[in-house]
N, C-alpha and C positions, 0 to 999 in steps of 0.2 A: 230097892238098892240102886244106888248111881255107881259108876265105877268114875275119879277125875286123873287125869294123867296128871304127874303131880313135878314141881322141878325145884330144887334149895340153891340156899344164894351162891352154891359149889357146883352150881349148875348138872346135879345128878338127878336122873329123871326115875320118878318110881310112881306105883299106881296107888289108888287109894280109894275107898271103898267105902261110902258114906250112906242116909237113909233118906235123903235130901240134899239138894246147893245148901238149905239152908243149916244144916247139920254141920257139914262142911267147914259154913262159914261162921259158926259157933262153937266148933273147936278150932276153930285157928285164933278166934277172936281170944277163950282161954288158953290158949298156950299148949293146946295140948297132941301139938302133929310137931312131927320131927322126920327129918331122914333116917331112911334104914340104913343108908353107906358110911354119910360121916356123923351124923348124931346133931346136925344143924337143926335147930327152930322156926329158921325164917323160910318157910315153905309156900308157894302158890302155886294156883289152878295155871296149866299151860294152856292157850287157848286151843278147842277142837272143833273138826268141823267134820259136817255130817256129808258123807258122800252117799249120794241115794243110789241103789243100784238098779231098783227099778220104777218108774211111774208112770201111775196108771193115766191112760189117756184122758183128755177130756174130750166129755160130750155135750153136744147140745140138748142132747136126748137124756130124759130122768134113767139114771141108772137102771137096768134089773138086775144084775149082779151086785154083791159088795166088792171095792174094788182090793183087788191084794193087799195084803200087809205091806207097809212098805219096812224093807230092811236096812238097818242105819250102819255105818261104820265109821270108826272114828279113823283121823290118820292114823295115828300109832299102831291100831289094828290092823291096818291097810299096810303098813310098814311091816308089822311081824308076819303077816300072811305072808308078801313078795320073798322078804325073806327068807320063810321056814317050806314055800312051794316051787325054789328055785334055784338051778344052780350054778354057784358063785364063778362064774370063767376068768375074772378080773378084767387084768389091760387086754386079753385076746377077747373080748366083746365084739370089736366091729366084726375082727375077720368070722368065728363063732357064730356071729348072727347074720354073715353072707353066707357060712356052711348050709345052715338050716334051711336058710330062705331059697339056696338052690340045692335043697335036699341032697346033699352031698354029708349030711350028717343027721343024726336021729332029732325028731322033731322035740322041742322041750322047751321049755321056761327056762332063760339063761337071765343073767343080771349080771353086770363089769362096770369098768371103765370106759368112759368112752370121751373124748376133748368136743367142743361142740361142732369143730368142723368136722369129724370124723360121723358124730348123729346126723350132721345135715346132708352127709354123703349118703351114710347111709338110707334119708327119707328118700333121697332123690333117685337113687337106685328103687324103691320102692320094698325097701327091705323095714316092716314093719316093729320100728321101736318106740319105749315110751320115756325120756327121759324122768327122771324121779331124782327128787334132792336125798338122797339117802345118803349119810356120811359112812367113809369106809370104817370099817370094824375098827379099828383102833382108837377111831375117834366117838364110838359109840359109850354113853355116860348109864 
């Protein structure tokens, strides 16, 4: 099984669960994918990209081990993890993520707002953030 993140011409994003690309692309060619929100037709794959989390070194030397698995993650996955392992401070992000950083508050995964001078202040302080295009909740489809 493939799992494709999937998006209609209503721009609602849902997943979709096929046995192949070429599955996929055999039921879309009959007609036969639709949105689960508004009932639309006109459905495509959103592009994904694979963020590896880890790899294995190279060597010059013939392996004796097999090298790990490597582990794949799509955005969207990458997206609901930050999400569902993090909590939301909003527009108090910068000051929230000076609290941390001068442990004047409990250490954790926070996620906000932040303006980009505010991130550039905070790298220069040395207060360690990662920006992410993530839209705020409301504007999530």
């Amino acid at each position: 099984m493939i799992v494709f993140e999937l998006i209609c011409s209503r721009r609602h994003r849902f997943e979709g669960w096929f046995a192949s690309g070429d599955d996929f692309d055999r039921q879309k060619g009959r007609g036969l994918l639709s949105c689960p929100v508004c009932g639309g037709g006109s459905v495509d794959k959103l592009p994904t990209a694979r963020i590896q989390k880890s790899q294995p070194a190279e060597r010059a030397k013939p392996k004796r081990q097999r090298a790990p698995a490597r582990q794949e993650m799509t955005v969207g996955a990458f997206i609901d993890h930050v999400l569902l392992n993090s909590e939301d401070v909003g527009k108090a992000f910068p000051d929230e993520a000076r609290r941390i950083h001068r442990r004047l508050a409990p250490a954790r995964a926070i996620r906000g707002t932040a303006t980009r001078e505010e991130t550039a202040e905070l790298l220069d302080e040395g207060v360690p953030v990662l920006p992410l295009p993530i839209p705020p909740r409301g504007e999530w489809h």
